[in-house]
C-alpha positions as CSV (number, residue, x, y, z in Angstrom):
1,X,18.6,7.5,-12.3
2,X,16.4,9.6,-13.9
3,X,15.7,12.7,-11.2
4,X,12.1,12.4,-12.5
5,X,11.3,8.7,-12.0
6,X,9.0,8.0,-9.1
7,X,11.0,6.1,-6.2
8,X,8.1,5.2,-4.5
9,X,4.4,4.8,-5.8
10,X,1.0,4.2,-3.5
11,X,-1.4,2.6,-5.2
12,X,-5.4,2.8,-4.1
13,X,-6.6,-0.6,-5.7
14,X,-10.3,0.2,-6.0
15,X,-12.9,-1.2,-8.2
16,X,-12.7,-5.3,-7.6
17,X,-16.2,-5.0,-6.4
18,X,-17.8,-2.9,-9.0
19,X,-16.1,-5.2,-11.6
20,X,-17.3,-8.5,-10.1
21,X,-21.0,-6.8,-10.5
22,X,-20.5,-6.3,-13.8
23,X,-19.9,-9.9,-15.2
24,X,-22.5,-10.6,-12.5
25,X,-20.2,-12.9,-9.9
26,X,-19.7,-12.8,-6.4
27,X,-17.8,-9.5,-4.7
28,X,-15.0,-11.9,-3.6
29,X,-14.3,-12.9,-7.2
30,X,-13.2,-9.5,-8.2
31,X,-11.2,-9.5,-5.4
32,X,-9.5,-12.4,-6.6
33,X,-8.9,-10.8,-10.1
34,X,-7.0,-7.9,-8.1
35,X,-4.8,-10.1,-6.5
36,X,-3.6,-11.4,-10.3
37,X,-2.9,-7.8,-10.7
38,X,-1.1,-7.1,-7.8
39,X,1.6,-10.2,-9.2
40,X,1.5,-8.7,-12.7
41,X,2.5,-5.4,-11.1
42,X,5.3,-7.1,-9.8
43,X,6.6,-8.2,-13.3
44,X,5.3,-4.6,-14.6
45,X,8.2,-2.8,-12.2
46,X,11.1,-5.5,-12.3
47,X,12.7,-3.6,-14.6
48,X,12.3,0.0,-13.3
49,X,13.8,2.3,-11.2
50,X,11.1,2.5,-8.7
51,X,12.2,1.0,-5.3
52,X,9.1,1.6,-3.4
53,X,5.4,0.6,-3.9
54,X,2.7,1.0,-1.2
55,X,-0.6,-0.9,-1.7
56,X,-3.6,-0.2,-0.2
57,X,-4.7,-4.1,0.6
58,X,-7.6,-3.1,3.2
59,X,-8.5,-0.3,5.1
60,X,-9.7,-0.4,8.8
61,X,-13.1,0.4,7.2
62,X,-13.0,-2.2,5.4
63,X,-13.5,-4.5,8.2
64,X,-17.4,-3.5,8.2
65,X,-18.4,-5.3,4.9
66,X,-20.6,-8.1,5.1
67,X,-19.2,-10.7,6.6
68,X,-18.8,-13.6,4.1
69,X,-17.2,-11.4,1.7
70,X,-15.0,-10.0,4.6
71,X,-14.6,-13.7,5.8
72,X,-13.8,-14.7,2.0
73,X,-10.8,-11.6,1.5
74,X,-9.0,-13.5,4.6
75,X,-9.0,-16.7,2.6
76,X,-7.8,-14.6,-0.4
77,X,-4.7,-13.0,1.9
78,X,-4.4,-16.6,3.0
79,X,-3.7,-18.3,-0.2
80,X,-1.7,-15.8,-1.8
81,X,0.8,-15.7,1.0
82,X,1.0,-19.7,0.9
83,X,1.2,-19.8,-3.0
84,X,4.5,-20.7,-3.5
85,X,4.8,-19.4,-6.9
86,X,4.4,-16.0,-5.3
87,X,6.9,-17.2,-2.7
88,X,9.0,-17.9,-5.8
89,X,8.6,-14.7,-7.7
90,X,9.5,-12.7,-4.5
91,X,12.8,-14.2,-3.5
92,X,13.7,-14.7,-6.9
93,X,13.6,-11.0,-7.2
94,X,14.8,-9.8,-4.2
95,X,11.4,-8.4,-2.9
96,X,11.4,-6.9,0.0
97,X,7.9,-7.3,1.7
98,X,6.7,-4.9,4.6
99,X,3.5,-4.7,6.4
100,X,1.6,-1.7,7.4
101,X,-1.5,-1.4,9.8
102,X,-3.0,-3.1,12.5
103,X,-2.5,-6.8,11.9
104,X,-3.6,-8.1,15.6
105,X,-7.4,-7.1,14.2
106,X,-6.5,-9.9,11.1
107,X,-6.7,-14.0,12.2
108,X,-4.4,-15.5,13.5
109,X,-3.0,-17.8,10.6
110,X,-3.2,-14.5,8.4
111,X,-0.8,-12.9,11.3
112,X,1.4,-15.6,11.3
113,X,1.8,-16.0,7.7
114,X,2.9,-12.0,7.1
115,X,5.1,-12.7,9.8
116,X,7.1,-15.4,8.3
117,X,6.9,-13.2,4.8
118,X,8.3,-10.2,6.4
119,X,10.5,-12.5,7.8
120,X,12.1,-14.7,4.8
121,X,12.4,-11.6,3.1
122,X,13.9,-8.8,5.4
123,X,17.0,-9.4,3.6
124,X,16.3,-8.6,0.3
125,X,17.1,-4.9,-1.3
126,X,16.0,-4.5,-4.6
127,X,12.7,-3.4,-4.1
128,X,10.3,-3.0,-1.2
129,X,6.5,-3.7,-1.8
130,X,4.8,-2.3,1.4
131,X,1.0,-4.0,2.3
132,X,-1.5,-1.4,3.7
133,X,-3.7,-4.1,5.8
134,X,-5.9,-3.2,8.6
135,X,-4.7,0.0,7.4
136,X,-6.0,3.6,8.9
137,X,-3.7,6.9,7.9
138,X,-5.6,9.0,10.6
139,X,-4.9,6.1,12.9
140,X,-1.4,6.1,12.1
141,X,-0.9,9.5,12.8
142,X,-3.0,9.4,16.4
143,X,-1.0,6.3,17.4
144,X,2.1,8.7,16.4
145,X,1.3,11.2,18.7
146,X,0.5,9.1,21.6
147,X,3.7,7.3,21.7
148,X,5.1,11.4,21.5
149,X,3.5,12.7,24.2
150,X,4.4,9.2,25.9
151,X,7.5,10.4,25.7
152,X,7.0,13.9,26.7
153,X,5.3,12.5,30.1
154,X,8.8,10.6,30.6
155,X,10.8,13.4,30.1
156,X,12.6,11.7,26.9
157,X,11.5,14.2,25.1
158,X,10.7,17.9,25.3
159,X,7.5,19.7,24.0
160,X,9.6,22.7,22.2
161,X,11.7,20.0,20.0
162,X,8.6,18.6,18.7
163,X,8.3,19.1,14.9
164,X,7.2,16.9,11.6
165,X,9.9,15.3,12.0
166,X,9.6,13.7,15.1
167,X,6.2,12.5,14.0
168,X,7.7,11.5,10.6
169,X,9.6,8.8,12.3
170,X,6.9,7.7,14.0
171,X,5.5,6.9,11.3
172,X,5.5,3.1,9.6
173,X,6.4,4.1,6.2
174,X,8.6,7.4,6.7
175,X,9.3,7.7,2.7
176,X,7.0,9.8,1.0
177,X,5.1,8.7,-1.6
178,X,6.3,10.3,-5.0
179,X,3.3,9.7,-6.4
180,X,0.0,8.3,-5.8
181,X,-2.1,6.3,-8.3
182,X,-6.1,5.0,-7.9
183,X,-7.6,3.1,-10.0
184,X,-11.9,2.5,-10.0
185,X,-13.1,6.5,-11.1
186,X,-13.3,7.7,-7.6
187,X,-11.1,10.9,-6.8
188,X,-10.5,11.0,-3.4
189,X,-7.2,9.3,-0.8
190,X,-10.0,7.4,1.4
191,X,-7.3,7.7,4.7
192,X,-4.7,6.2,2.7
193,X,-0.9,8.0,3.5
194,X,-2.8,10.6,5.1
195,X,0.6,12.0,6.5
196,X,2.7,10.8,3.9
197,X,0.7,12.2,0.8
198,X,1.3,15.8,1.4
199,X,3.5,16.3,-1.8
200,X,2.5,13.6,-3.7
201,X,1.5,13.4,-7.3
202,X,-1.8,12.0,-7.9
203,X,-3.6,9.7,-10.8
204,X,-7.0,9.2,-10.8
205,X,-7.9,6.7,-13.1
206,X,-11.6,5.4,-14.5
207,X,-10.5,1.7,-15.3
208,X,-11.4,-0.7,-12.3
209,X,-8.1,-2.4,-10.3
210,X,-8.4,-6.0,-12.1
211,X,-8.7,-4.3,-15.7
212,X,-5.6,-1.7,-15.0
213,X,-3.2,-2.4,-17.7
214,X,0.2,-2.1,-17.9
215,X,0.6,0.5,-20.4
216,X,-2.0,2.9,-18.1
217,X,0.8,2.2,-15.6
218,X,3.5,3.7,-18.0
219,X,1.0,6.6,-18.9
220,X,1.0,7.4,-15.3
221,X,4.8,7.3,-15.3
222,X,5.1,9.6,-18.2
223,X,2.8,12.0,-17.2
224,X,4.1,12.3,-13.7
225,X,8.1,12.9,-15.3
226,X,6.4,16.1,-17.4
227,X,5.2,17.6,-14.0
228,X,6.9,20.1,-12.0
229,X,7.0,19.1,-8.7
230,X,7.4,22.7,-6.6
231,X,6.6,21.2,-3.1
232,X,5.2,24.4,-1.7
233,X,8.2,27.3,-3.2
């Protein structure tokens, strides 16, 4: 493999509201469009190197939009995981599908649903597609060091041999992103990989999530194999 072909990619999906305002339809209709995209990704990538893609699904913040939009994501989350097309798609290429977050916040049928995904396809190895939901990087990282100094209390570990590492593996995702894409114009992370994104590459890109086309996604790979990637030397 190519020594400059991203192994792992985050994507920020960001602009499903701003493009449902623009043909003038409800919020949850965009955010129906960006689910399409998430299962053209999957075709986009089936042929690549990359092993590793990280979607930003929905923040903890997220959880304080109005409530029938919030109310109508959840029935979004709750048909795609029961589509069995999708089902199809992922077992028929060995998808690997990981969860991320705090999913107790999420209803119950939601929960039980990612469950049985996780768990019809912890077998599979050709590629990993990790779902940010209920999702908080600072979180992440303060739920990290509790369980630490947990541990310090009990004597199982000791304060001198704590180091990144040790809260690394903490962590739910302990492969760094390579590189780091958002769609929607805005140029910020928006507590997404806070830990992770140290060394990342990142690609800020106008076009909104439903409207992101494959070749942008290719752009994004060819731009990121021309950089030099230094990580701090």
């Amino acid at each position: 493999m190519d020594k400059t072909t991203p192994n792992h990619i985050g994507i920020i999906m960001d602009g499903n509201r701003r493009f449902a305002k623009r043909l003038m339809i409800q919020p949850w209709r965009g955010h129906e469009w960006g689910a399409e995209k998430v299962r053209s990704m999957m075709e986009w990538i089936k042929n690549s190197n990359i092993k590793e893609l990280t979607l930003y699904t929905l923040s903890l913040d997220n959880f304080n939009r109005p409530k029938k939009e919030f109310d109508m994501l959840m029935e979004i989350f709750k048909k795609e995981l029961s589509n069995e097309e999708f089902k199809k798609d992922i077992q028929e290429n060995n998808i690997k599908i990981n969860v991320i977050g705090n999913i107790k916040l999420l209803p119950e049928d939601i929960q039980e649903l990612l469950k049985k995904t996780i768990n019809t396809t912890k077998n599979n190895k050709s590629f990993t597609m990790n779902l940010a939901i209920a999702y908080s990087g600072r979180q992440e990282i303060t739920d990290a060091v509790k369980d630490i100094t947990e541990q310090a209390i009990d004597k199982k570990i000791k304060i001198k041999d704590i180091n990144p590492e040790t809260i690394n593996k903490k962590l739910s995702i302990t492969n760094a992103p390579d590189m780091i894409i958002r769609t929607g114009g805005e140029k910020r992370m928006s507590d997404f990989l806070t830990w992770q994104s140290v060394y990342s590459e990142l690609f800020f890109i106008d076009t909104l999530w439903p409207e992101f086309t494959e070749d942008e996604f290719n752009d994004c790979i060819d731009e990121f194999s021309k950089r030099k990637r230094r990580f701090g030397k």
